[in-house]
KEKE-3310 file (N, C-alpha, C; in steps of 0.2 Angstrom, whole numbers, plus 5000, padded with zeros to 4 digits):
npx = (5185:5172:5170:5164:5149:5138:5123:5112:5099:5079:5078:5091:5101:5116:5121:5135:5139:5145:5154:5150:5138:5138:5133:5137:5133:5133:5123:5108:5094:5080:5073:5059:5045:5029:5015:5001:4991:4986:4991:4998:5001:5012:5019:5025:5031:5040:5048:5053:5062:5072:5078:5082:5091:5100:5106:5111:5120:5114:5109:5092:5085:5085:5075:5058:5046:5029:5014:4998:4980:4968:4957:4950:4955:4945:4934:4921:4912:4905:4909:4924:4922:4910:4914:4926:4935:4953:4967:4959:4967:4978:4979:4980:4992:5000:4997:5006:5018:5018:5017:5030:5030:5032:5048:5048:5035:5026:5018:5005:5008:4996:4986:4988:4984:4985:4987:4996:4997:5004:5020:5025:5033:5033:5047:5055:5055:5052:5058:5048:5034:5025:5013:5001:4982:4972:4964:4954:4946:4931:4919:4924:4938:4941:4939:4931:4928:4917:4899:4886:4876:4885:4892:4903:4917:4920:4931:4932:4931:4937:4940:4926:4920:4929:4926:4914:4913:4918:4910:4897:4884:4889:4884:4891:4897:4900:4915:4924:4939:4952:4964:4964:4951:4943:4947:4941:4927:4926:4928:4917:4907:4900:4900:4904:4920:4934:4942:4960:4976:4990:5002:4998:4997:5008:5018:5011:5013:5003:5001:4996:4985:4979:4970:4969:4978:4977:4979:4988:4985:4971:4964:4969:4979:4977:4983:5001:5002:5007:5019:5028:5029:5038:5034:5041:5045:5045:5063:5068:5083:5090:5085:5081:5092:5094:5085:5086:5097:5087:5077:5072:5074:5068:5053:5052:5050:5041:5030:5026:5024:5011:5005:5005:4999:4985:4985:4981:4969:4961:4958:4953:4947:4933:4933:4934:4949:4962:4979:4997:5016:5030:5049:5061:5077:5082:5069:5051:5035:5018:5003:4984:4969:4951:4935:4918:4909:4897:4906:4903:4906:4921:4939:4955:4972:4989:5006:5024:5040:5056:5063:5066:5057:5044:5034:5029:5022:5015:5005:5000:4996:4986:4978:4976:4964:4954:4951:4947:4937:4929:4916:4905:4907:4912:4904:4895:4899:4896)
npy = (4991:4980:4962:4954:4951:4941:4946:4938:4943:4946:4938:4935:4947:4952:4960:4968:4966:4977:4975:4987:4990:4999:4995:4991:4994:4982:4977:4982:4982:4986:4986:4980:4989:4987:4997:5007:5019:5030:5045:5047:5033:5032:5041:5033:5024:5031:5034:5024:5020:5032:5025:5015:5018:5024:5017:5010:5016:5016:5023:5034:5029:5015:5010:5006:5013:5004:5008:5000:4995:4994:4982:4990:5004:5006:5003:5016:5016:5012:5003:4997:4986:4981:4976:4965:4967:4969:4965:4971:4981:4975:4965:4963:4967:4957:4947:4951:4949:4937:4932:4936:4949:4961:4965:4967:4974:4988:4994:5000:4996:4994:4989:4976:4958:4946:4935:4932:4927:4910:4909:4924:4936:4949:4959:4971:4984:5003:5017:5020:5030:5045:5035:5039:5046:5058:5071:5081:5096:5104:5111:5111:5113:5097:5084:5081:5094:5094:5099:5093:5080:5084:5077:5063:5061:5045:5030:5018:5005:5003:5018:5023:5016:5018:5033:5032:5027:5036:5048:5045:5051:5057:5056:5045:5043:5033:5035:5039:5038:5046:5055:5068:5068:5067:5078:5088:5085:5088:5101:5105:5104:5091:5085:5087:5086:5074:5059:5054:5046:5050:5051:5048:5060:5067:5062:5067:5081:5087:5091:5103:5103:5097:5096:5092:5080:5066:5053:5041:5033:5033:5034:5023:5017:5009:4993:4992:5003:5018:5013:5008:4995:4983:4968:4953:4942:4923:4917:4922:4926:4937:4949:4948:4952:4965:4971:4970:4983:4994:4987:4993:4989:4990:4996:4984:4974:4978:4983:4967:4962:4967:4964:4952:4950:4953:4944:4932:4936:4935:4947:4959:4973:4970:4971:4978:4983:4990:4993:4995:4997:4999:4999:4999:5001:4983:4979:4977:4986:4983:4987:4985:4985:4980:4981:4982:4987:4997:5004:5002:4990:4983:4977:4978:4977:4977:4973:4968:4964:4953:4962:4952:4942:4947:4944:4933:4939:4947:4939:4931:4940:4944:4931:4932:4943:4938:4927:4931:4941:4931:4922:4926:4940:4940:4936:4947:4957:4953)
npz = (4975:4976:4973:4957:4949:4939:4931:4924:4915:4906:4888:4891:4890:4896:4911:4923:4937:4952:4967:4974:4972:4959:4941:4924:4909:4897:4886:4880:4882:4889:4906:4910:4918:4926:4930:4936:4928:4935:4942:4953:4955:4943:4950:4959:4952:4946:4955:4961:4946:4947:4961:4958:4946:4953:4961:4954:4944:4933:4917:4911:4902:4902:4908:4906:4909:4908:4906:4913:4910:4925:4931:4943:4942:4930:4934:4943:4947:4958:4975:4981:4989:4985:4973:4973:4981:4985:4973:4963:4957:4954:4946:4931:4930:4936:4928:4917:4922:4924:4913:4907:4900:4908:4917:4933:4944:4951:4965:4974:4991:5002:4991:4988:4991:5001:4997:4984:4967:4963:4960:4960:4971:4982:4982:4985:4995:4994:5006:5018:5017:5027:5037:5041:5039:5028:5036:5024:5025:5021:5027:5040:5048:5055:5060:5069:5071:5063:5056:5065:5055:5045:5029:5025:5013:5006:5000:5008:5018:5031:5034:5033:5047:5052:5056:5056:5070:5080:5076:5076:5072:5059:5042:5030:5013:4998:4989:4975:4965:4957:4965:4961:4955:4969:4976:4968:4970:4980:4983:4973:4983:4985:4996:5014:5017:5013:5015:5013:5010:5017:5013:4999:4995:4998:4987:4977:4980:4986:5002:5003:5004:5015:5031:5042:5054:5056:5071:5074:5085:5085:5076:5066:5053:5035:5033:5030:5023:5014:5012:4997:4984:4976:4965:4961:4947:4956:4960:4949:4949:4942:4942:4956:4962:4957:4963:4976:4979:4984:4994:5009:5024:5038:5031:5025:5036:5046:5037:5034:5043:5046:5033:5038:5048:5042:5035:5045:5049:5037:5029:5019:5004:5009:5024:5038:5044:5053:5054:5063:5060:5070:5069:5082:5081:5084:5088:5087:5085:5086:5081:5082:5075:5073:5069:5069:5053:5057:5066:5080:5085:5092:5094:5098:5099:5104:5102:5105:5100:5093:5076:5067:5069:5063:5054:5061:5073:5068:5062:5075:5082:5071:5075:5087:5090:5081:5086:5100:5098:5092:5081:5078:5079:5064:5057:5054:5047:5034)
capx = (5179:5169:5166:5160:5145:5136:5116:5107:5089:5077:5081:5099:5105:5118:5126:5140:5135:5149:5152:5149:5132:5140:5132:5138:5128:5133:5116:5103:5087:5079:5069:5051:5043:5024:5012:4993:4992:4986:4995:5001:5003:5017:5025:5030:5034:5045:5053:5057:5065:5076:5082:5087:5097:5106:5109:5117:5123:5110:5105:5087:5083:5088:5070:5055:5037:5024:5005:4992:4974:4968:4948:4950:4955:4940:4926:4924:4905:4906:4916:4930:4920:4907:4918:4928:4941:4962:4965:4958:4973:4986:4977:4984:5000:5003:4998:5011:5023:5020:5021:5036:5030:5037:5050:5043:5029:5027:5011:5004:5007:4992:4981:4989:4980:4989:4991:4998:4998:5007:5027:5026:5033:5036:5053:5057:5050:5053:5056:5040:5031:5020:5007:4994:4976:4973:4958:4952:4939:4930:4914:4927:4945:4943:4935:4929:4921:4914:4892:4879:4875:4889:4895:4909:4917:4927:4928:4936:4925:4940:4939:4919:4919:4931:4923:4906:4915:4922:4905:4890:4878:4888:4885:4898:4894:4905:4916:4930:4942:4958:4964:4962:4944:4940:4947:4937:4920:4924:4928:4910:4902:4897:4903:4910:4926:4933:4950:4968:4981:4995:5008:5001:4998:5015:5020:5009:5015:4997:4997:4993:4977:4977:4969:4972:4982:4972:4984:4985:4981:4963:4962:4973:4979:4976:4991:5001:4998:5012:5025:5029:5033:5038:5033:5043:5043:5051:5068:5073:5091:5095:5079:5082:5098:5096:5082:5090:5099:5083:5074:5072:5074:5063:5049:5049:5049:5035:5025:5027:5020:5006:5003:5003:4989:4978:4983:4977:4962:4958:4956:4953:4944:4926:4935:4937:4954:4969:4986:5003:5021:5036:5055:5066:5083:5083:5064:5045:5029:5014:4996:4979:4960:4946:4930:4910:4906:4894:4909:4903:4909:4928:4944:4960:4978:4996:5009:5030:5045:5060:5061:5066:5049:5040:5029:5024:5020:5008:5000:4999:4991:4978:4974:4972:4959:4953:4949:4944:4930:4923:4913:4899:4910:4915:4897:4890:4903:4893)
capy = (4988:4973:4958:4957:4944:4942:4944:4937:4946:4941:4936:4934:4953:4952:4968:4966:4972:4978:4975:4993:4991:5001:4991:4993:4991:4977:4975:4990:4979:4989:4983:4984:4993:4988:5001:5009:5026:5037:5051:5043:5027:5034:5043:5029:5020:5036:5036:5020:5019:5035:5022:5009:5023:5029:5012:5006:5020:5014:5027:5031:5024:5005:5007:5006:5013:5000:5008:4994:4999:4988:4983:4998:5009:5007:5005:5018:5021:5007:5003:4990:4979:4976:4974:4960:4969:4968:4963:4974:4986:4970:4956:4965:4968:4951:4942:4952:4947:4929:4930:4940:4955:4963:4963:4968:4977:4992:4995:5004:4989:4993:4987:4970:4954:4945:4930:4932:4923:4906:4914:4928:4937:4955:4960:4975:4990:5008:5019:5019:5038:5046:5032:5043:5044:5063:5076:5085:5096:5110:5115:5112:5109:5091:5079:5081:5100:5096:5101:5087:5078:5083:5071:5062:5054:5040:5023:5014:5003:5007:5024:5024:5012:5022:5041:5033:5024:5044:5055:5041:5058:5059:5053:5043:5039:5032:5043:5035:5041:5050:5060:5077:5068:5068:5085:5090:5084:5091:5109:5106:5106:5086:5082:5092:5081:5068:5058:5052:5046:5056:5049:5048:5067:5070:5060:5070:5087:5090:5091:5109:5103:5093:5101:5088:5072:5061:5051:5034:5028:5034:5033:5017:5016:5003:4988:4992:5011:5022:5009:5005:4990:4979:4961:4952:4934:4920:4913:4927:4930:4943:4953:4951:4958:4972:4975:4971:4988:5000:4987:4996:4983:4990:4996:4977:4969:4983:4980:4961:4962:4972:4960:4943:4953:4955:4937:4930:4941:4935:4956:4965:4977:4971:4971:4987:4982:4995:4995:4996:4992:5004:4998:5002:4997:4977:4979:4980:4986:4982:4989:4982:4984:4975:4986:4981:4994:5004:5007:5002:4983:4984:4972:4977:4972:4978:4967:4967:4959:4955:4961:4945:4940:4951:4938:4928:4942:4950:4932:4928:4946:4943:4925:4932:4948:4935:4924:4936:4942:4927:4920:4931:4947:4942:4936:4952:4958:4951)
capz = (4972:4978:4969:4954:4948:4931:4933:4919:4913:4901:4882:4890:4891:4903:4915:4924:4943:4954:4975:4978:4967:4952:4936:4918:4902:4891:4882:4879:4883:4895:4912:4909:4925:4924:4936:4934:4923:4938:4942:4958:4951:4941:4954:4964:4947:4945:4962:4961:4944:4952:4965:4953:4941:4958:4965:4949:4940:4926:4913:4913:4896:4904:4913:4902:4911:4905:4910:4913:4915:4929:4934:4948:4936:4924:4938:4948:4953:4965:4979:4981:4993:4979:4967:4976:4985:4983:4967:4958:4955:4953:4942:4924:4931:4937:4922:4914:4926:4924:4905:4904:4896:4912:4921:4940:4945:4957:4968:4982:4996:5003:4987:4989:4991:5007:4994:4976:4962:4961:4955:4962:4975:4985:4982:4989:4997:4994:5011:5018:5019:5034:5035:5044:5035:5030:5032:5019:5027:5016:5029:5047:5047:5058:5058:5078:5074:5057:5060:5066:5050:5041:5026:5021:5006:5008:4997:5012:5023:5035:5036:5036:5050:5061:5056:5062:5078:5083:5074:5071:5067:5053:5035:5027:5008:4995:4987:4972:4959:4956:4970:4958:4956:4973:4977:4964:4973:4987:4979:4972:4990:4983:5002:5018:5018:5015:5019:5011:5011:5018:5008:4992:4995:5001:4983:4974:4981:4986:5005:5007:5007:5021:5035:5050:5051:5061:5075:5071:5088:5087:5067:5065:5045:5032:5034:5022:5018:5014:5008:4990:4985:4970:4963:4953:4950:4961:4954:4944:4952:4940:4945:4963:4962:4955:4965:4985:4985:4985:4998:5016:5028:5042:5030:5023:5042:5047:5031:5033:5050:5045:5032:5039:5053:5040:5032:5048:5048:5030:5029:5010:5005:5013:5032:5042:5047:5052:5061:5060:5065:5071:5071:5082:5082:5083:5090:5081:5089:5081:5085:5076:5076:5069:5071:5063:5049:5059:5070:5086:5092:5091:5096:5097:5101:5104:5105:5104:5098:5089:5072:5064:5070:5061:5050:5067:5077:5066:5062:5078:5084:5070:5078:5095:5086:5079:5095:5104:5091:5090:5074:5076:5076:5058:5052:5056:5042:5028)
cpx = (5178:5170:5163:5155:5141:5129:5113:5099:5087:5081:5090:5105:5111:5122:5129:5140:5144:5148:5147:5139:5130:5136:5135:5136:5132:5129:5111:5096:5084:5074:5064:5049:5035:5021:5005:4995:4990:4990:5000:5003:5010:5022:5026:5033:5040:5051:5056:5063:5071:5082:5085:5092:5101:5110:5115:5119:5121:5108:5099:5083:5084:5079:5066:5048:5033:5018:5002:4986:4971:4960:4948:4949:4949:4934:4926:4917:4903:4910:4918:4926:4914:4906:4923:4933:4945:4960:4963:4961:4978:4985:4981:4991:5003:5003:5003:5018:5026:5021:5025:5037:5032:5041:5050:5038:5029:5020:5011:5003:5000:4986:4985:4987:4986:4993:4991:5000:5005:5013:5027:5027:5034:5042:5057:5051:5054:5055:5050:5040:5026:5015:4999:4989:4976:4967:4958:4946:4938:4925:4919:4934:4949:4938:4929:4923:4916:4905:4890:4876:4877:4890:4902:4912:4921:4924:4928:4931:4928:4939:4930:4917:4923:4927:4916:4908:4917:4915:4901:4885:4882:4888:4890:4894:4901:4909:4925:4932:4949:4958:4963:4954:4940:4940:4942:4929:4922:4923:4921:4905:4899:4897:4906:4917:4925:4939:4953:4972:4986:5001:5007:4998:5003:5017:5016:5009:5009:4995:4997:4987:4975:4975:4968:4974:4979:4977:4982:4983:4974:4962:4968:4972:4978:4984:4992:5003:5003:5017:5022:5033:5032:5039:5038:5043:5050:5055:5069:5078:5093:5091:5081:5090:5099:5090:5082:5093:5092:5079:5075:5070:5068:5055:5046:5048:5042:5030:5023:5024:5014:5002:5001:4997:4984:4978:4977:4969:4956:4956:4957:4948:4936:4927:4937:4943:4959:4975:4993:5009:5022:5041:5059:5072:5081:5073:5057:5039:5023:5007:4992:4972:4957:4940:4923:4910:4901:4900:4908:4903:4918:4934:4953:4967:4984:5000:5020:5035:5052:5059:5063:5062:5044:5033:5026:5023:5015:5003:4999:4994:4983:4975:4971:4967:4955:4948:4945:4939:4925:4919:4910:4900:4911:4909:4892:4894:4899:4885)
cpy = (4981:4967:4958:4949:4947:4943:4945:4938:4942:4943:4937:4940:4951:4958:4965:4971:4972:4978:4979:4996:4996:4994:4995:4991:4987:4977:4980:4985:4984:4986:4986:4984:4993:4993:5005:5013:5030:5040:5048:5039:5028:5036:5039:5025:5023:5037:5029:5017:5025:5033:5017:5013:5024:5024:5008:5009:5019:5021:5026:5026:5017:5004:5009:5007:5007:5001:5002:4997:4993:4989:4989:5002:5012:5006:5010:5021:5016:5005:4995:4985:4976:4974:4968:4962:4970:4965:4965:4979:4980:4966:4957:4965:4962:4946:4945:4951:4939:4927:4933:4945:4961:4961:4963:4973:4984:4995:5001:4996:4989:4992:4979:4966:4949:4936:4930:4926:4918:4907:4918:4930:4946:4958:4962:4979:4997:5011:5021:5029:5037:5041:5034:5044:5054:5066:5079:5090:5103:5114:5115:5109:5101:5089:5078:5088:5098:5097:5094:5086:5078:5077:5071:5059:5050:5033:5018:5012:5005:5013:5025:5021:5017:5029:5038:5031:5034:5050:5049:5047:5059:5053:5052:5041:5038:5035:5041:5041:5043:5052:5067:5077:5070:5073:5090:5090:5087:5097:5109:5107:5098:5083:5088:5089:5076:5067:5050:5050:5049:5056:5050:5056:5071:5069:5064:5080:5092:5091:5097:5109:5097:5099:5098:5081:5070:5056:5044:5031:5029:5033:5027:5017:5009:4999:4989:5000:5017:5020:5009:4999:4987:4972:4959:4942:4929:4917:4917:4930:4936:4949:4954:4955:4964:4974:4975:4977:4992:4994:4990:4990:4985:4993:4988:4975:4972:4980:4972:4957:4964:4967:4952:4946:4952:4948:4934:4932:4938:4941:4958:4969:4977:4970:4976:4984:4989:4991:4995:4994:4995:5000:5003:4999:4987:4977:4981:4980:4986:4985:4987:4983:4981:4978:4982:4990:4999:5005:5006:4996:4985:4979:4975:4975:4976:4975:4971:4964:4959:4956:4955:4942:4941:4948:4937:4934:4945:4944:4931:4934:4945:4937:4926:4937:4941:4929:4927:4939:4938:4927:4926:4937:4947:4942:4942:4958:4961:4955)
cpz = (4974:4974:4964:4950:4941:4933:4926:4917:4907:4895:4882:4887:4897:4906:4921:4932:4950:4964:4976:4974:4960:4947:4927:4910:4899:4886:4881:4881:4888:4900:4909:4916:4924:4931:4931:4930:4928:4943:4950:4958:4949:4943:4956:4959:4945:4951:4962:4954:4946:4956:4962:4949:4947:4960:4960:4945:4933:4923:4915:4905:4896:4907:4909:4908:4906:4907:4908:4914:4917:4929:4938:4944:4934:4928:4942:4953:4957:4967:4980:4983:4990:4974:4968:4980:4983:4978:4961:4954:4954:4948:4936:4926:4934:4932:4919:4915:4924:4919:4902:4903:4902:4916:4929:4937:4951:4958:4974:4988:4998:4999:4987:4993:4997:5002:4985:4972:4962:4956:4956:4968:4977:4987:4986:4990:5001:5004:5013:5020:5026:5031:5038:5039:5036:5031:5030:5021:5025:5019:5037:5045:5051:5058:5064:5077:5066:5062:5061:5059:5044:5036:5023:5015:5005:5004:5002:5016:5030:5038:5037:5042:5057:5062:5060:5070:5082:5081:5071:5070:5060:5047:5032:5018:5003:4990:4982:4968:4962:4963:4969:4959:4964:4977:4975:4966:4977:4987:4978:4976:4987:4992:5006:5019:5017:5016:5015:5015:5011:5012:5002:4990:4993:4992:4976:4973:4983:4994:5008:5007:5013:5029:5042:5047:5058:5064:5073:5075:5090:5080:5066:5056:5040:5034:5029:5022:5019:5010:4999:4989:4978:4970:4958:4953:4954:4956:4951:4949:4950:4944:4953:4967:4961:4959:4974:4986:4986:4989:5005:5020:5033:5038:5029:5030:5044:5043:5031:5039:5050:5040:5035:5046:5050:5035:5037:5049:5042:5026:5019:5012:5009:5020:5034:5046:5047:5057:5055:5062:5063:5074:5074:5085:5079:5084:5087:5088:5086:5085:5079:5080:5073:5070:5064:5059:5051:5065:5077:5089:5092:5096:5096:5100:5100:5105:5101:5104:5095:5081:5066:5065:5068:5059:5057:5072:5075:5064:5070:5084:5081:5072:5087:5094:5084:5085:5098:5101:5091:5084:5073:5076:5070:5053:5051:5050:5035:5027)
residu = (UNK:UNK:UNK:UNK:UNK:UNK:UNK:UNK:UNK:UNK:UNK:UNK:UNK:UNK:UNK:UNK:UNK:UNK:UNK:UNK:UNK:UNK:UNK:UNK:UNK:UNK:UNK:UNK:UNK:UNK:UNK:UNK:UNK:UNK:UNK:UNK:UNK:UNK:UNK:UNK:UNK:UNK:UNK:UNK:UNK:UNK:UNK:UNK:UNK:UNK:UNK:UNK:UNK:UNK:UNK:UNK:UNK:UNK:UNK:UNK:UNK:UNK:UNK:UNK:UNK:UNK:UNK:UNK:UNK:UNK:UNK:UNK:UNK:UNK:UNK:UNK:UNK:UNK:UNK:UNK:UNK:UNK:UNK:UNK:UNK:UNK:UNK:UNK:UNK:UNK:UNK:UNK:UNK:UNK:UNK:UNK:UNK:UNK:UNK:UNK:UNK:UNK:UNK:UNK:UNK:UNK:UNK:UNK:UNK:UNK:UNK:UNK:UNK:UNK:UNK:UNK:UNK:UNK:UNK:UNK:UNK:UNK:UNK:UNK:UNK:UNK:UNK:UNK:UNK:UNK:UNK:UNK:UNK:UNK:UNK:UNK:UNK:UNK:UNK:UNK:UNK:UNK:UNK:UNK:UNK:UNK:UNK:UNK:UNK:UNK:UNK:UNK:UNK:UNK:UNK:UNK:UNK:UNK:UNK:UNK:UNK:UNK:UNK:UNK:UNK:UNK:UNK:UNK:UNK:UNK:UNK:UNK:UNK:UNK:UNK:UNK:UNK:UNK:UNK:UNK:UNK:UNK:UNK:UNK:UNK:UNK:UNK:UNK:UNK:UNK:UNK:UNK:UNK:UNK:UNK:UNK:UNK:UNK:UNK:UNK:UNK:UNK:UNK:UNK:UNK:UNK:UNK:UNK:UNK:UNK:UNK:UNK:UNK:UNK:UNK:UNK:UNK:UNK:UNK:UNK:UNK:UNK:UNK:UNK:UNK:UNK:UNK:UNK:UNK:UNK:UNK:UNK:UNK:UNK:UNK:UNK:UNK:UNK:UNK:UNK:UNK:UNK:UNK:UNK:UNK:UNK:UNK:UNK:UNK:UNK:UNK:UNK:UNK:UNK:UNK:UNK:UNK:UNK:UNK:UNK:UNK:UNK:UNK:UNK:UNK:UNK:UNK:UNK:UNK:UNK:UNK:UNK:UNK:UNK:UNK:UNK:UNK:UNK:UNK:UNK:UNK:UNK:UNK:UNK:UNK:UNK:UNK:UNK:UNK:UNK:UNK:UNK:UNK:UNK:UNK:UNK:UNK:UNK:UNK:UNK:UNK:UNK:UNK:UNK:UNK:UNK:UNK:UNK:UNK:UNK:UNK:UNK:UNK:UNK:UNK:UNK:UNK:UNK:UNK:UNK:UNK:UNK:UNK:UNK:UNK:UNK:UNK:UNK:UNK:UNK:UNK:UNK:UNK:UNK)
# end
């Protein structure tokens, strides 16, 4: 057995954490685990308490779900980008981060704001799933044979920006809710397809309804999109302790890459941004786009590096996107 260190949580419970990542209850307080209430939401809040019980030999009764209902949540007949963007899925669960009422937080990475709240940070990150984008398609099984003037239902400015870049005859219109919700409209004939995320399919046991996976270097993904990841606040030792064994180092360098792209970018929900970055070994590769929402100017970039570099490669890929764009490429945005 390794070394053993004390890690003190809040109201001063303490557990007694072992080299080999064994822990042993002293105290019954349980970690509170804030996350949304939809059905997907949960499962990553459920996969990741999973990997804290196995990491530290914690019962599951140490880890307490806390549902939040976020803005997102509660709006759902407009889309993100007239709603303000990012943000809207994290705001509730960060103010209860910063006054205690929980202990971390656990998101979809790709609904994160590239700059969070003063005292908080992005911990860890789950293994990352397929980050490919899915199709759903109920009148053609692609995206490529759907008919001439087919529609689709997508809330993403990304995905309606690529679909017109590849089928501008077809109709994009906005298309939110649940992921039972939007099956459900498709079911109804409301739309001939529309398109998911592969992942939170795969996490919801539902991709036998995927009917193409769209390749990312022609459908490039949101930055971000696949990973889970949890917030918790800066300076809490104990917190980060128990939360370093379930981090994936090449999901976080990948994701970390991915985000500082879309830092430099300024990118949320109102920018048709994609890409992504692949580890291998010591080594990261990053691809990005930048596209106007009718889909027809477009900028991209590949670039690679050491993965210790992560951050400054993906910042410095969005500054050359960014350059090369030109102002009037971003004014044309709004």
């Amino acid at each position: 057995m390794g070394p053993t260190s004390l890690i003190a949580m809040p109201d001063n419970p303490v557990y007694e954490a072992s080299g080999n990542n064994g822990m042993t209850r002293m105290q019954t307080k349980p970690f509170r685990i804030g996350t949304r209430g939809s059905p997907l939401a949960l499962a990553q809040a459920s996969e990741t308490r999973a990997r804290l019980i196995a990491a530290h030999g914690l019962p599951e009764e140490m880890f307490e779900i806390v549902v939040l209902s976020t803005t997102g949540d509660r709006i759902t007949d407009r889309s993100l980008s007239e709603l303000g963007g990012k943000g809207l899925f994290t705001q509730e669960l960060e103010e209860g981060l910063l006054s205690g009422d929980l202990d971390f937080a656990v998101h979809s990475s790709k609904d994160m704001p590239t700059r969070l709240p003063d005292g908080l940070k992005l911990t860890a990150y789950l293994p990352r799933e397929d980050f490919r984008d899915a199709f759903i398609g109920r009148t053609a099984p692609t995206l490529t044979a759907l008919p001439d003037g087919a529609t689709v239902g997508s809330s993403s400015l990304r995905r309606q920006a690529l679909i017109r870049r590849i089928r501008p005859d077809i109709s994009v219109i906005t298309f939110r809710g649940l992921v039972d919700t939007r099956l459900r409209k498709l079911n109804e004939g409301q739309v001939d397809a529309t398109l998911l995320a592969y992942a939170g399919l795969k996490r919801l046991s539902k991709e036998d309804v995927v009917t193409e996976l769209l390749d990312p270097a022609d459908f490039p993904p949101a930055p971000a999109q696949g990973a889970i990841c949890v917030e918790s606040r800066i300076g809490d030792a104990g917190i980060d302790t128990l939360l370093d064994p379930i981090n994936d180092r090449p999901t976080h360098d990948a994701v970390s890459c991915e985000r500082a792209f879309l830092a430099a970018l300024d990118g949320s929900c109102r920018t048709p941004i994609g890409g992504y970055a692949v580890c291998e070994g010591d080594r990261l590769k990053f691809s990005g786009l930048i596209l106007t929402p009718d889909g027809r100017k477009e900028h991209s970039i590949e670039v690679e590096g050491k993965r210790i570099e992560a951050e400054t490669l993906g910042r410095q890929a969005g500054e050359a996107v960014r350059a090369a764009a030109g102002p009037g490429f971003f004014e044309s945005w709004s």
